[in-house]
Phi, psi and omega in degrees: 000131192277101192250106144266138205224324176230159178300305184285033171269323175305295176308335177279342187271255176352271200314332163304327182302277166350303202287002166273355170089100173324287217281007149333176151273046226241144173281151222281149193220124155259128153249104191283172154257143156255083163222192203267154155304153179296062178267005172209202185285317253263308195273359164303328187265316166321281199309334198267336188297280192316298178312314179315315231243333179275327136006267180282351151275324178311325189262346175290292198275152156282332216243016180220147199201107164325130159212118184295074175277128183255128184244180215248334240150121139055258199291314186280328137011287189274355124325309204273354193254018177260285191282006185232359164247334200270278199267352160251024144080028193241179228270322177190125220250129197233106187254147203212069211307174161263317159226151185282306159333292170304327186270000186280328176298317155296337173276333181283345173318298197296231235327303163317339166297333181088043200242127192300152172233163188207111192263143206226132161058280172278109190284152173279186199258352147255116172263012155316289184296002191278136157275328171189138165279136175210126178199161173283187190259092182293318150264008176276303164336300189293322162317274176285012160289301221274336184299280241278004199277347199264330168292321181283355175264328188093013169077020154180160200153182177235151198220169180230144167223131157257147188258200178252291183233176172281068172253133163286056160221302166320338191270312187314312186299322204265337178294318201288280162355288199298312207283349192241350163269300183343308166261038170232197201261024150303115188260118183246146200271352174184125172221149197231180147294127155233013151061038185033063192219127191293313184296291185304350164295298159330306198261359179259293195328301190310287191339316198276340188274334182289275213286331170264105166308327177241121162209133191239020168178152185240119126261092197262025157064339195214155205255314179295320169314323202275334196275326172299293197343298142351298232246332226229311189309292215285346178277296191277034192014029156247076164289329174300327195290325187214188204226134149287134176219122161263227206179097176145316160111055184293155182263352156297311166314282164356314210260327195258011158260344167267005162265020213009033181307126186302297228276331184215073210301310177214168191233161173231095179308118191232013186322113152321344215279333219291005185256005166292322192284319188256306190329295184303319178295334164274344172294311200277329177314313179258010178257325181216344159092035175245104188043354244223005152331154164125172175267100187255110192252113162295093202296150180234070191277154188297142180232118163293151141282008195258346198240332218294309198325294197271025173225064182211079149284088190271015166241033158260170176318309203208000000 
C-alpha cells in the first residue's frame, strides 16, 4: 500500500506535471467528479474542494475540463453517472459513492465503457473496478479512538458508539474500533447509525441518554455527529458525564480542542481536501503520464491540545 502522508506529496507530484511543459499538445480529457450533495459540513467542504481544484486545472491545462456533479442520494448518483459517460463523454471518472453497494455496479458500468475511475473515501464494495484508490486512513481512524477512549477510561467503563453509513470505510472504522476493545472491560452499550449527520446525530444521542443512565464516553466517528451529540448532551444537561471522540478535523471542534474544552478532549483528522488530492493524481495520468494506479491513504493523526494550533484553519469550509 502506497502511504501518502502530507498534501504535499500530491504538490509535489502536480509540479512535476509542470515541469513537462503545459503547451504539449494533447487532445481534450474530461474528468467527471461524482459526489454527494452538501448535506452535511463534511461533503460541504468536498464541493468546495472538488470546485477549487477544478478551477486550477482548467486554467493551467487548456486541453482539460473538470465536471463537478453533486448527487441527492443513491439513485441519483447513479443517474448522473449515465449522463457523464453517454452525454458529456468523459476520459475518467473520480467519484466519492454515496453509498458503496448501491454504486458499485453502476460504476463497474462506467469502467467497462473504458473510462479510468478513481474511487475516492467510501470505497465500493468490489475494489477491482477502481484504477485508483484515494482516502484518509479509516481503519487507523478507528484505531486511535480505541487508544485514546481505553487510556482515558483505565480499559473499562460504558460507551455509545454512532456510526456514519453502510459503507466500507465505516465498517473498516467500527471493526477496527471494535477488535481493540474486545479484550478490556469496555462495554459498549450500543451503537447505530447517524448517517454522518448532525440532526441524526441529535436523535440517536437523545435514545442512548433516555435509555442509559451511565455513560462515560461516544464515540460519534464524525465531527457533524459529534456536534449532534453536543446538542443532546447540553439539552439532557450531562455534559460533566462523559468525554466526545469525532472525527474529520471540523475547525469548530478543532478550536474547542485547542481550547482544552473537557467535553471535547481530541479530534481525529479526516480532510474533505482528500478529493482535491484525487482529482489532480488523475489529472497527472493524462498531464504527465504518471504512474498513479494503486492505493493512496492519507494519514489520519490524533489532534491535541498540544497540536490543535496546526490543523485550525478558521477561513475553510469545514
Amino acid at each position: 500500500m502506497k502511504m501518502l502522508t502530507k498534501h504535499i506529496v500530491v504538490a509535489s507530484l502536480y509540479a512535476a506535471s509542470l515541469a513537462c511543459g503545459t503547451a504539449k499538445a494533447q487532445e481534450t480529457v474530461k474528468i467527471g467528479v461524482s459526489v454527494p450533495s452538501a448535506d452535511h459540513g463534511w461533503t460541504g467542504g468536498i464541493d468546495f474542494f472538488a470546485q477549487e481544484s477544478k478551477q486550477r486545472l482548467e486554467s493551467t491545462y487548456k486541453n482539460l475540463q473538470v465536471i463537478v456533479k453533486t448527487a441527492t442520494g443513491p439513485s441519483d448518483q447513479a443517474n448522473s453517472l449515465e449522463d457523464l459517460v453517454a452525454t458529456q463523454q468523459i476520459t475518467a471518472l473520480v467519484i466519492l459513492p454515496y453509498e458503496s453497494a448501491p454504486l458499485t455496479d453502476p460504476v463497474r458500468e462506467v469502467k467497462r465503457k473504458g473510462v479510468f475511475v478513481t474511487v475516492v473515501d467510501r470505497a465500493l464494495a468490489d475494489n477491482t473496478i477502481q484504477d485508483l484508490y484515494v482516502a484518509g486512513n479509516n481503519p487507523g481512524m478507528g484505531k486511535i479512538a480505541a487508544q485514546y477512549i481505553i487510556q482515558r477510561l483505565g480499559g473499562k467503563g460504558d460507551i455509545v458508539v454512532l456510526r456514519g453509513l453502510p459503507t466500507v470505510i465505516d465498517n473498516q472504522r467500527f471493526d477496527t474500533f471494535m477488535s481493540l476493545i474486545k479484550d478490556t472491560q469496555i462495554k459498549v452499550l450500543d451503537s447505530k447509525y447517524a448517517n454522518w449527520n448532525r440532526d441524526d446525530g441529535f436523535k440517536v444521542m437523545q435514545d442512548f441518554l433516555t435509555r442509559f443512565p451511565k455513560i462515560d464516553a461516544v464515540w460519534a466517528q464524525d465531527d457533524d455527529i459529534a456536534l449532534g451529540v453536543l446538542d443532546a448532551l447540553r439539552q439532557a444537561k450531562r455534559e460533566k458525564e462523559m468525554f466526545v471522540v469525532g472525527g474529520g478535523g471540523m475547525k469548530e471542534v478543532i478550536k474547542r480542542v485547542q481550547n482544552k474544552d473537557t467535553l471535547v478532549p481530541v479530534d481525529i483528522v479526516y480532510s474533505p481536501s482528500m478529493i482535491a488530492n484525487a482529482i489532480e493524481l488523475t489529472a497527472l495520468h493524462y498531464t504527465a503520464k504518471l504512474p498513479i494506479n494503486g492505493t493512496y491513504i492519507l494519514d489520519s493523526p490524533l489532534v491535541t491540545p498540544e497540536n490543535a494550533a496546526q490543523y485550525y484553519f478558521p477561513n475553510s469550509p469545514f
